[in-house]
N, C-alpha and C positions, 0 to 999 in steps of 0.2 A: 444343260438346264436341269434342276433339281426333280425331282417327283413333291408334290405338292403334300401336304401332310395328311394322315387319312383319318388323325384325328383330333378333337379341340384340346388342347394341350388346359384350358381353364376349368373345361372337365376333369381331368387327366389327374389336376391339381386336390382335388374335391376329393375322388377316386383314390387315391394315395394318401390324401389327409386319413381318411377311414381304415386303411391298411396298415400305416403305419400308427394311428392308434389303438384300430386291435393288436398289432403286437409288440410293440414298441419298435426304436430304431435299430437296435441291434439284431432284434429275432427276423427284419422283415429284407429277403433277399433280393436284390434287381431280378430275380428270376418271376419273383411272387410279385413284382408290382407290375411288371411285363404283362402277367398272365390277368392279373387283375384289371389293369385298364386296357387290358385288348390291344395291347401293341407289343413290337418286336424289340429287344431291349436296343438295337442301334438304332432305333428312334426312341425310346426313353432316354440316351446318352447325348442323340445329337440335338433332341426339346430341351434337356436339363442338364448335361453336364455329366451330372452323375447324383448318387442315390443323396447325398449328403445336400445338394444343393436341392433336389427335388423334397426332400424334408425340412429343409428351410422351408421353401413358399407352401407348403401343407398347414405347419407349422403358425407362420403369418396368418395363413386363410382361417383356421380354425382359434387363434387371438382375436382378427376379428368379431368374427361371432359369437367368441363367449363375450366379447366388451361390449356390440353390438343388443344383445340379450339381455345382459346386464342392466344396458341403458335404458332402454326400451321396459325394461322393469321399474326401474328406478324412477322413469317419466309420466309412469302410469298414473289412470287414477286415484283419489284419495290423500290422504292426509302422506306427509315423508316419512312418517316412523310406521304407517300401513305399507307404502310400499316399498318399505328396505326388509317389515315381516316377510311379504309377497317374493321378493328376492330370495330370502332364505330359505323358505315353505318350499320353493322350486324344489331344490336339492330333496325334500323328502316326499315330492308327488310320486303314488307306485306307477301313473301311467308314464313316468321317466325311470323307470327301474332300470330297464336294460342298457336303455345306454347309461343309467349314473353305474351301469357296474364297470364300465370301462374306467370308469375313473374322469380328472381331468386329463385330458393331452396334454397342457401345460404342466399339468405338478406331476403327469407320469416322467413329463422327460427330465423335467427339473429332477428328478429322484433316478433316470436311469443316466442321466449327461453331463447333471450339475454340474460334477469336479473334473469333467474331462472336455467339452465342449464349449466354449465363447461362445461361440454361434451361437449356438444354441440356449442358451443362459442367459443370452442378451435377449433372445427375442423372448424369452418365457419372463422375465423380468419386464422388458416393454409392455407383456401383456396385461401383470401384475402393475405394474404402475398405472395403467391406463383402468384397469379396475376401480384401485383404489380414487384415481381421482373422480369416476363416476359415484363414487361411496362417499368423497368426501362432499360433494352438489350437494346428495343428497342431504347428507348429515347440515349443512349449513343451511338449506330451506328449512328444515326442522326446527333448525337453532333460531331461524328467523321468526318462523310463526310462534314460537316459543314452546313445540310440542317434544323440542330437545334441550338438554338444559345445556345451557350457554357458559357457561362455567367450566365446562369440558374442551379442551381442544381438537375441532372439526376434523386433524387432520390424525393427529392417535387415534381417532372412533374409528375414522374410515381404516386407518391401519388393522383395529381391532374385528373390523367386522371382517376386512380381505381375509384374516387369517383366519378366520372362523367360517369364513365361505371356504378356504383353502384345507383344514380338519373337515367339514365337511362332505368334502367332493375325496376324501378319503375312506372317510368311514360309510359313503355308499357304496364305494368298491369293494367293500367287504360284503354286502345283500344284504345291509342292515334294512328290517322294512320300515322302517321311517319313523317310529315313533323317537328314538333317540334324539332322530335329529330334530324334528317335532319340537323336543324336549328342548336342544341349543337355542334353537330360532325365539324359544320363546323368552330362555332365559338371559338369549343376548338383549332384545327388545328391550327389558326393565332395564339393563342398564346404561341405555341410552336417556 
C-alpha cells in the first residue's frame, strides 16, 4: 500500500503556476518547483508526470483567472463602454504594479514557446479566445444599448481590444507607471 500524499497537489498547481511565471518555463528547474512547493521531486514526477505536464495545468489554472477577472470586469457595474474602460484601467492601477511587472503568463509563454510548443500554444490561444469572446458580450451590449456604434463589427472590436489588452500587459512589464497606458485605455474607448 502506497504512502498517502503529504501534500494537496491543487495547491501544488497554484504554487508552480507562480514559479513558473516568475521565470518562465525554460529558466524553472524540477529541482526549483520541488523546493518551492515543499515536496520531493519523486512526488512532483509521481502527482504530475513531469515538469511539462505540471506547466500545462499551471498554465490552464492561471487562463482561467485572467478570463475569470476579465469577466467579472466586464459584468460589472455601469454602462459597457465604462466597463471595457474599467478592464483596461486594470493593466495601469500602480497598486498592480508588481505583479503587471511579471508580465502576462499567457503572452510570456506565447513569446518564450510559441514556435516550439503545441501544448502550450494551444492552451494560451484557448485563453485568448476565451478573452476575446468575453470582449466581444461586451462590445455587443454596447452595441445594443447603442453606447457603441453598430456599424462596427462586434467581433474585430473584441479582437481589437484582446490585442491592446495584449500590447498592454507588455508594456507593463517594462515599470511603465501607467500613465502611457492610461493614455491607450483612453484612446482605445473613442474608438469604439
Amino acid at each position: 500500500m502506497g504512502r498517502p500524499k503529504q501534500f494537496d497537489p491543487d495547491t501544488a498547481v497554484t504554487q508552480a503556476m507562480d514559479v513558473f511565471w516568475s521565470h518562465g518555463y525554460g529558466a524553472t528547474t524540477p529541482a526549483e518547483l520541488a523546493d518551492a512547493l515543499g515536496i520531493g521531486k519523486g512526488s512532483l514526477y509521481n502527482t504530475f508526470e513531469n515538469k511539462h505536464a505540471l506547466f500545462e495545468q499551471a498554465l490552464r489554472r492561471y487562463g482561467d483567472q485572467r478570463v475569470a477577472g476579465l469577466t467579472e470586469a466586464l459584468r460589472g457595474p455601469g454602462s459597457a463602454k465604462a466597463r471595457i474602460g474599467a478592464a483596461l484601467e486594470r493593466l495601469a492601477m500602480p497598486e498592480h504594479a508588481r505583479l503587471l511587472r511579471r508580465g502576462c503568463f499567457a503572452v510570456n509563454t506565447a513569446s518564450e514557446l510559441g514556435a516550439h510548443d503545441s501544448a502550450a500554444t494551444a492552451i494560451v490561444r484557448g485563453v485568448f479566445d476565451r478573452m476575446e469572446r468575453a470582449l466581444q458580450s461586451a462590445v455587443e451590449d454596447g452595441q445594443r444599448s447603442g453606447e457603441i456604434d453598430a456599424g462596427h463589427d462586434a467581433c474585430e472590436l473584441a479582437s481589437m481590444l484582446l490585442t491592446t489588452i495584449i500590447g498592454m500587459s507588455v508594456i507593463a512589464k517594462t515599470g511603465d507607471r501607467g500613465e502611457r497606458l492610461r493614455r491607450v485605455a483612453r484612446v482605445v474607448l473613442t474608438m469604439l
